[in-house]
N, C-alpha and C positions, 0 to 999 in steps of 0.2 A: 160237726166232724163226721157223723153219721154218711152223709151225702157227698163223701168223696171218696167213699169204700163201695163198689161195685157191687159185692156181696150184700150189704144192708141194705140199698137199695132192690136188690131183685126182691131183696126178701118182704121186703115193704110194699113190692107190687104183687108178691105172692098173693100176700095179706089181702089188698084188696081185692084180687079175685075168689076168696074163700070166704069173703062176705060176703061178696056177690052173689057164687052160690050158692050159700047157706041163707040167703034172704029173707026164705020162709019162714027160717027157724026167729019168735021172738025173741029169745035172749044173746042169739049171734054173737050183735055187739058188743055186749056187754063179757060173756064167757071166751068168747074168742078171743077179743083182744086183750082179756087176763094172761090167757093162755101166750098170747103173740108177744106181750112187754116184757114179759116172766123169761119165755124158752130166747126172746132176742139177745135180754143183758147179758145171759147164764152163758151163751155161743161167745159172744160179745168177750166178756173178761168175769172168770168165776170173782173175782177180789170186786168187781162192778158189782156183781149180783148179790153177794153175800152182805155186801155193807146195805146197798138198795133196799135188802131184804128187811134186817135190825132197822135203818133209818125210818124206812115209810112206817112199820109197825109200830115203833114207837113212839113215832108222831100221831100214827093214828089212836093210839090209846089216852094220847094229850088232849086230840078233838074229840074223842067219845066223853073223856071227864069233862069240859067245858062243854059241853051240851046237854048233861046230864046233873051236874054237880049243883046244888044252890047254895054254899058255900065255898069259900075264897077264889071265887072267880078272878077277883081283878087280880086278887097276887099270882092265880095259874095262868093266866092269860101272859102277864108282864115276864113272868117266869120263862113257860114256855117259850115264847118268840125270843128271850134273851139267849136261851141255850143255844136257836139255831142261828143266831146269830154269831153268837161264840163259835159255832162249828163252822161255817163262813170264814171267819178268821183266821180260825187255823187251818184250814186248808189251803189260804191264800201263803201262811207261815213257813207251811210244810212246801207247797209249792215253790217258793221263793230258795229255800233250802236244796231245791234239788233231789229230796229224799223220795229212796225208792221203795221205802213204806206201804203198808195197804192204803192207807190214808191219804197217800199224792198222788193216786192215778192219774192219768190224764182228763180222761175221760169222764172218772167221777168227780174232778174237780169242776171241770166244767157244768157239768150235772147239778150239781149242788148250787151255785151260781143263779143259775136260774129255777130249780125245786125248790127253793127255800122262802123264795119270790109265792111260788102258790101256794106251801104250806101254810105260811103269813097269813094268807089270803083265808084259807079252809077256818082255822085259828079264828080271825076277826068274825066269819061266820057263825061259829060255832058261841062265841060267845054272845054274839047281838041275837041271835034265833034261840039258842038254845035248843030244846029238843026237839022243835021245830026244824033245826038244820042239821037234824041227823043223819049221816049216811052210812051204807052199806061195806064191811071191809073191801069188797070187789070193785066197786064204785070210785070209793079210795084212790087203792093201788091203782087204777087204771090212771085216774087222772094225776097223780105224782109220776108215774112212769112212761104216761105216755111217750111213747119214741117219736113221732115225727117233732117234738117241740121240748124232747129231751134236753139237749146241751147249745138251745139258741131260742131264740123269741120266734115267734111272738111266745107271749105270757097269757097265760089262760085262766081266767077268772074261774073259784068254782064253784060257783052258781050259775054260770055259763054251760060247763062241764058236765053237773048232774043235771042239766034239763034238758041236755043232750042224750045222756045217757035215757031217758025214759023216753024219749022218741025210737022207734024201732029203726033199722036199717034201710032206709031207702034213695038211691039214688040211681036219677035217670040219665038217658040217654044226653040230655045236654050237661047235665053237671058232671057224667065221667067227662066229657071232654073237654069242658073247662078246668076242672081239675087237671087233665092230662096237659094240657099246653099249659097251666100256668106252671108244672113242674119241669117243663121241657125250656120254659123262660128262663125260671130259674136256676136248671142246669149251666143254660148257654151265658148268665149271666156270670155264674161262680167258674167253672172249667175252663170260657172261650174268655169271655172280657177280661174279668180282673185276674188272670193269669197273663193276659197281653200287659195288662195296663201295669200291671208289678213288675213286668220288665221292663218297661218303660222307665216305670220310676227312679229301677234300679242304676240302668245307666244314666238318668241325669245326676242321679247322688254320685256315682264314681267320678263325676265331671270337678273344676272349680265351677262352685256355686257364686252366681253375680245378681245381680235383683231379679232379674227377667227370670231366672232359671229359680229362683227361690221363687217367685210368685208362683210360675208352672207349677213348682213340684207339691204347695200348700193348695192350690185349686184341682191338681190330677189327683191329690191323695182324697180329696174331698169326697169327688167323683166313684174314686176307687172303694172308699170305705162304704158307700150309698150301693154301686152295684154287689158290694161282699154282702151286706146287711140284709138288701134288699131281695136279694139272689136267694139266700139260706132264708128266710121270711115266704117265699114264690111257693121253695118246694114245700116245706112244711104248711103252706096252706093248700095248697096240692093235693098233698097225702091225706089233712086232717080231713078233708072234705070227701074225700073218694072211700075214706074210713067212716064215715057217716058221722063227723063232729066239724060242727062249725069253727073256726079258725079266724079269729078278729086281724083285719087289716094291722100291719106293722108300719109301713110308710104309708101319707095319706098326701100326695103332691108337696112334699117339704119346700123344695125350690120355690114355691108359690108363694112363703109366709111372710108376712108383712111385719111383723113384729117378733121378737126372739121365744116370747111366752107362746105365738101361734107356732112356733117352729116346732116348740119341742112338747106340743100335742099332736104334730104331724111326720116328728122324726123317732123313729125307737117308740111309737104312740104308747103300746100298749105297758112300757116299763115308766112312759111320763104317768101316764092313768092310773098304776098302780101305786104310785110314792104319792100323788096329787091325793089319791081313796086312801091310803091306808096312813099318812102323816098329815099335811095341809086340811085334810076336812075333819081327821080323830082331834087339831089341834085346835081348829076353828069351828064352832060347832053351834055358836053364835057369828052374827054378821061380826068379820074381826075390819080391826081401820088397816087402812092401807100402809101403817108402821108397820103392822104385827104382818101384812099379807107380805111386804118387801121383807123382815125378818127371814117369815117361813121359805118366801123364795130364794133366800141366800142358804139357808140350811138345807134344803130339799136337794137345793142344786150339789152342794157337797158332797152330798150323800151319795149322788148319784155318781157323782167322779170319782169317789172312794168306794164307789160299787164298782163300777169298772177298773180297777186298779189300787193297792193301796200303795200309793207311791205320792211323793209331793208335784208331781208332774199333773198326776189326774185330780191332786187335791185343787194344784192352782187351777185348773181346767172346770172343775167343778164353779170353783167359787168367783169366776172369771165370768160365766155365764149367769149365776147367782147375781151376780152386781147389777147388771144388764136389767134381767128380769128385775128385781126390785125396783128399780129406777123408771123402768116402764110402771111398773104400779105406783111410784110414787106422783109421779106424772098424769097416770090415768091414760097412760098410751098401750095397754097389755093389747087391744083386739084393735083391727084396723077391719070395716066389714065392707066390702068389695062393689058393691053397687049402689055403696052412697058416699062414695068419693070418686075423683075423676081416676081416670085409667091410668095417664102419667104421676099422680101423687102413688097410685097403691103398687105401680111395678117401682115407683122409685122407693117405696120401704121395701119393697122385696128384696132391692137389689143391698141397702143397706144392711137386710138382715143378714141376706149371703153374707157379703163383705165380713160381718162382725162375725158365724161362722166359721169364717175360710182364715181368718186371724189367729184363732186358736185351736183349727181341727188337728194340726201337724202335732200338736200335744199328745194323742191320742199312739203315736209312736210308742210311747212311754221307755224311750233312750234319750236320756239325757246329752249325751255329746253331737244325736244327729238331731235333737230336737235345734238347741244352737247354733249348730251347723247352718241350718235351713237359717235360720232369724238374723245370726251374721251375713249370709249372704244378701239379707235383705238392701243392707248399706253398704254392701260392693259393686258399686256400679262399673260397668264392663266399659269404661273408658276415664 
């Protein structure tokens, strides 16, 4: 949301020219961009800041005890991550309500959507290291508040995060301007394309929809959702970079996947990577059978469609791709590895796995009457 406000962005390139010339200084990175998370929300929306404020500190007081504590770890740990998961919900509650609450920001909803994803993250740390993975409140706040990866992926591990943060600030002549053109990609991605392509879409949905026109509109919206993603993903690795913090790939050639398990470590990468680390491997901790790994793959997958939406839309959506997967591990078909089978077996699963994508991406709507709409068109053939 950030990166379609004119303002956030100058402010963002401000930024990195005040690390730039502050380069000398060693703690640059780490006080200035306290300073830069802190003064952007507070400009941003004071009801953004003030909550931002209470949530991070309070979470961070949850990871100081789980790193410090040697007793009831398991119950604060389970505790912990359940509260912010309940506040997840309710915000999805409040949102749904329409309420103009402190609590249904826009902004901070979204926010919290993907913050709660790394506090998780800090959380699991904090308890498998213990005081070993202690950090610094500055340290922290920086990496829950970071703005270029605020209110969209990628997802930033953070063990990733703090071993960023103890590298000092340096970045050269080629990596500003790889940073600069991958944000200028993913401007022209978000502003130039998928603003054409949404009009596009928009007038075939005004049309009668007949099969040709419903296939179009489930393979343009494909298209469209990969340039929206992939676009907000560009600049946020853009910024994170030219900010002196690494930034993990978000799509990794998805088009290319041969099987629906390879897709979706190469689509949305780094939110598969984090359900796969923080559920599938806390659940499977021994070699599990491929009952228990098809199981985990139909839950995992739900989860993740009821992370994107709590709606029966995104539930079936979830556990539509859940099936799939499972069924590849019951199979023994999850990886397909490219230079030990011929060229026409590996593009003809890729095309397959499109295919089973492009089947249920229209889900992602999450409007029941154009979801329909689209899928009746399917069996109207235009003659």
């Amino acid at each position: 949301m950030f990166y379609l406000n004119m303002n956030a962005l100058l402010a963002m390139c401000g930024m990195v020219f005040v690390l730039m010339a502050t380069r000398k200084w060693p703690q640059n990175k780490r006080i200035l961009m306290l300073l830069f998370n802190l003064g952007f929300l507070f400009l941003w929306s004071g009801k953004l800041f003030a909550f931002y404020i209470a949530y991070t500190l309070l979470n961070y007081i949850f990871f100081v005890y789980l790193c410090r504590t040697p007793v009831w770890r398991k119950f604060a740990f389970a505790l912990f991550i359940l509260a912010n998961i309940g506040a997840v919900i309710l915000f999805h509650m409040l949102g749904k309500q329409g309420s103009v609450s402190l609590l249904a920001d826009g902004v901070m909803t979204l926010g919290i959507m993907f913050n709660v994803l790394k506090i998780i993250d800090a959380l699991y740390f904090a308890y498998f290291f213990g005081k070993d993975g202690q950090a610094k409140v500055i340290d922290y706040v920086n990496y829950i508040l970071f703005v270029p990866t605020f209110t969209s992926g990628p997802i930033l591990k953070f063990r990733d995060f703090m071993a960023d943060v103890k590298v000092p600030y340096k970045v050269d002549a080629p990596q500003f301007e790889a940073g600069v053109k991958r944000i200028i990609l993913g401007l022209f991605k978000k502003v130039v394309v998928v603003v054409w392509m949404t009009d596009l879409f928009n007038k075939v949905m005004d049309q009668e929809l007949h099969t040709h026109q419903s296939l179009f509109l489930m393979i343009w919206f494909y298209l469209m959702i990969y340039m929206d993603f992939s676009g907000y993903s560009d600049i946020a690795v853009g910024f994170g970079r030219l900010m002196g913090f690494t930034i993990p790939e978000n799509f990794k050639k998805p088009f290319l996947s041969p099987t629906l398990t390879q897709f979706w470590r190469n689509w949305h990468a780094t939110l598969g990577d984090w359900f796969r680390d923080h559920i599938f491997i806390f659940f499977s901790r021994k070699t599990p059978s491929k009952l228990m790994t098809a199981g985990l793959s139909i839950f995992i997958m739900t989860l993740m469609g009821l992370w994107h939406g709590f709606s029966w839309l995104f539930l079936i959506y979830g556990v539509y791709h859940g099936v799939i997967i499972a069924i590849e591990n019951l199979l023994g078909k999850t990886t397909v590895i490219r230079r030990k089978v011929s060229k026409p077996y590996f593009y003809m699963r890729c095309l397959l796995t499109q295919a089973l994508v492009v089947a249920a991406i229209i889900i992602n709507l999450n409007n029941p009457d154009v979801v329909m709409r689209v899928y009746k068109g399917l069996f109207h053939l235009p003659f």
